[in-house]
C-alpha positions in Angstrom: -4.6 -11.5 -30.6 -2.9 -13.6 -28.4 -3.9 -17.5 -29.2 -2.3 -19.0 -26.0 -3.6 -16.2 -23.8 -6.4 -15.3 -25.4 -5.9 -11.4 -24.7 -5.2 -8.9 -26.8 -2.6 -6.2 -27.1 -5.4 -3.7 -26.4 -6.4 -5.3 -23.4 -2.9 -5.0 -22.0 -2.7 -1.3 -22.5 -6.1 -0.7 -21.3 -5.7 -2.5 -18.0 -1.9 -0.1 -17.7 -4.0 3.0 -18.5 -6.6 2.0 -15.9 -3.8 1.4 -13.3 -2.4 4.4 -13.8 -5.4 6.7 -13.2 -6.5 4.8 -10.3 -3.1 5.5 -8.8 -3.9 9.1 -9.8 -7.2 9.3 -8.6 -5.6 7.7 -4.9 -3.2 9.6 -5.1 -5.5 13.3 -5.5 -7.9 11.5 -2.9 -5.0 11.1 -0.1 -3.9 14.8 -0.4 -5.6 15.8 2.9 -3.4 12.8 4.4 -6.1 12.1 6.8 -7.7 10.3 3.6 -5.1 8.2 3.0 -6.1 5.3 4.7 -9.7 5.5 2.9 -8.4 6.5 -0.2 -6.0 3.2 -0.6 -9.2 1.0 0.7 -11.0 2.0 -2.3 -8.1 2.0 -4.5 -7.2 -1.8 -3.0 -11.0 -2.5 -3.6 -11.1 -1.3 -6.7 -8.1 -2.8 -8.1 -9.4 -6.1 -6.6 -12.7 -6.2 -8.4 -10.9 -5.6 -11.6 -8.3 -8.6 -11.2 -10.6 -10.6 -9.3 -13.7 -10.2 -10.8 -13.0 -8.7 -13.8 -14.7 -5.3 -13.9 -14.6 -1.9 -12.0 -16.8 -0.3 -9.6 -19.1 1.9 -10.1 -18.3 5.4 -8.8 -21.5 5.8 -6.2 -20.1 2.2 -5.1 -16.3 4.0 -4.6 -17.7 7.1 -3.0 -19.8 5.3 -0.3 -17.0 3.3 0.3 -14.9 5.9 1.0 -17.0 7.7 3.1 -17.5 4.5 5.2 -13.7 4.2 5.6 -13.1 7.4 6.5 -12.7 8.1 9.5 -11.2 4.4 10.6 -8.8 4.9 8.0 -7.7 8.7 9.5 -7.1 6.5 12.7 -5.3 4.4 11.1 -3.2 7.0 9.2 -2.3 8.9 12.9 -1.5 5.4 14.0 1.6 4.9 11.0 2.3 8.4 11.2 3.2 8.1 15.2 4.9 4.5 14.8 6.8 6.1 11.7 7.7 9.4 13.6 8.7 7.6 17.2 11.3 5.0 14.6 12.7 8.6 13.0 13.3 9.7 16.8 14.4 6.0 17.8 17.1 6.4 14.9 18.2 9.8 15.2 19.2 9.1 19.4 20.9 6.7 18.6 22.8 8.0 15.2 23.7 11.0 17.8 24.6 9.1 21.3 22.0 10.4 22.8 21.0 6.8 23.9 23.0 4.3 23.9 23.2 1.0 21.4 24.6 2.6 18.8 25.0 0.5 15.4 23.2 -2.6 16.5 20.2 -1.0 17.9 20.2 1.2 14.6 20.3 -1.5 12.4 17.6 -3.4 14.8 15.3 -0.2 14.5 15.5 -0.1 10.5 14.5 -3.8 10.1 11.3 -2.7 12.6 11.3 0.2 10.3 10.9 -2.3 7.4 9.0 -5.1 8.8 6.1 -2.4 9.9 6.4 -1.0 6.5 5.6 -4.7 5.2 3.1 -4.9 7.3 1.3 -1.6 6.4 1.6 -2.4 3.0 0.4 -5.8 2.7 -2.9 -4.7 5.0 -3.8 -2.6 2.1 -4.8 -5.7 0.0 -6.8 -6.6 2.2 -8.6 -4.3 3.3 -9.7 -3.9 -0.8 -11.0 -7.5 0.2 -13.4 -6.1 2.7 -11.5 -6.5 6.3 -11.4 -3.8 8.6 -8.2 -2.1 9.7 -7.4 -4.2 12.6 -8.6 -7.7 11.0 -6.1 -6.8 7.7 -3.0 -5.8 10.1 -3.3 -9.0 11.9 -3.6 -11.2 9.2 -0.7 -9.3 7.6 1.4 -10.2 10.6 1.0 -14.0 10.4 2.4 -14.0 6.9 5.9 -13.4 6.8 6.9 -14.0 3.6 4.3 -12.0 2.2 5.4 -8.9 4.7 8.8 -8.9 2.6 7.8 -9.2 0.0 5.3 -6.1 0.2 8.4 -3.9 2.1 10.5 -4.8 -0.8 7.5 -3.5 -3.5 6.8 -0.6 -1.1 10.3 0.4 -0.6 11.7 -0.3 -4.3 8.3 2.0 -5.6 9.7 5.0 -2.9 12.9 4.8 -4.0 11.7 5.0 -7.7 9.2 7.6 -6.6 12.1 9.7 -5.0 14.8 9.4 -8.1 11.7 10.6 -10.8 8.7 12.1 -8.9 6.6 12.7 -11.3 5.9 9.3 -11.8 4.7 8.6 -8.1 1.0 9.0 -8.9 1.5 6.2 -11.4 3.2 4.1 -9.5 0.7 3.9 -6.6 -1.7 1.7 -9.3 0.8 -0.8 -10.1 2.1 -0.9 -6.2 -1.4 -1.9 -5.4 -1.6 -4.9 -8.2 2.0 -5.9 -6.8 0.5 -5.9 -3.4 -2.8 -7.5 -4.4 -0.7 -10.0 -6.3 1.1 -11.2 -3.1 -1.5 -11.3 -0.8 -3.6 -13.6 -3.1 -0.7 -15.8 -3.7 0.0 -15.8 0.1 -3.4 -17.2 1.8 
């Protein structure tokens, strides 16, 4: 045991192997897509009941919470799909010359591309603390450090997620500690 932290090996690779199956369990849950949005609310809320409080949820607890944020979070998950998909068409007119702008305009459109990304992810957090979709994108937006810093977790966990894919259901675990992580040290 760890004297000066007073945690044990064991503890460690328990709280990993937890991480990694709720990222699994998030990840089987946001298959339909339309339950992504519920599906990370309870994985944020789960995740923040273990690091805040210090224990997991009970299932019945995860399941009714899931059905409550289902269908704000499908709303929410047609909202970033149509911001994401009218930034792909923004990009590709102007990579073309279709419109005009060019290299300026594209590089303008990526850092929206980035800052909503930010923005998306660092809501997540949030709404595992208990805000609603609207009240957690908001507050998201007046911190803009902690936006960054959640595009730069978000986009360095797609970009490992992309070179080995298999790991992506892991990954979603950790990416919600990382996430949780900043938004509590960014109040």
């Amino acid at each position: 045991m760890d004297t000066t932290t007073g945690t044990d090996w064991r503890d460690t690779l328990r709280d990993a192997a937890d991480l990694a199956l709720a990222g699994i369990a998030v990840t089987v849950a946001a298959l339909p897509l339309l339950t992504a949005g519920a599906a990370l609310a309870v994985g944020a809320e789960a995740v923040h009941l273990r690091f805040a409080e210090g224990r997991w949820p009970a299932l019945g607890d995860l399941v009714r919470t899931f059905g409550r944020r289902l269908l704000p979070g499908a709303a929410a998950v047609l909202t970033v799909l149509a911001a994401a998909l009218l930034l792909a068409l923004n990009a590709w007119w102007l990579r073309s010359g279709a419109v005009p702008g060019g290299g300026p305009l594209l590089l303008a459109t990526g850092a929206v591309g980035v800052a909503l990304t930010g923005a998306v992810a660092l809501s997540i957090p949030l709404l595992g603390r208990g805000y609603g979709y609207r009240q957690a994108l908001r507050t998201a937006l007046t911190r803009p450090a902690a936006l960054a810093a959640a595009a730069g977790i978000t986009l360095l966990a797609a970009l490992l997620a992309t070179l080995l894919p298999v790991t992506a259901p892991l990954l979603l675990g950790y990416v919600l500690l990382a996430l949780h992580a900043v938004a509590a040290r960014t109040r």
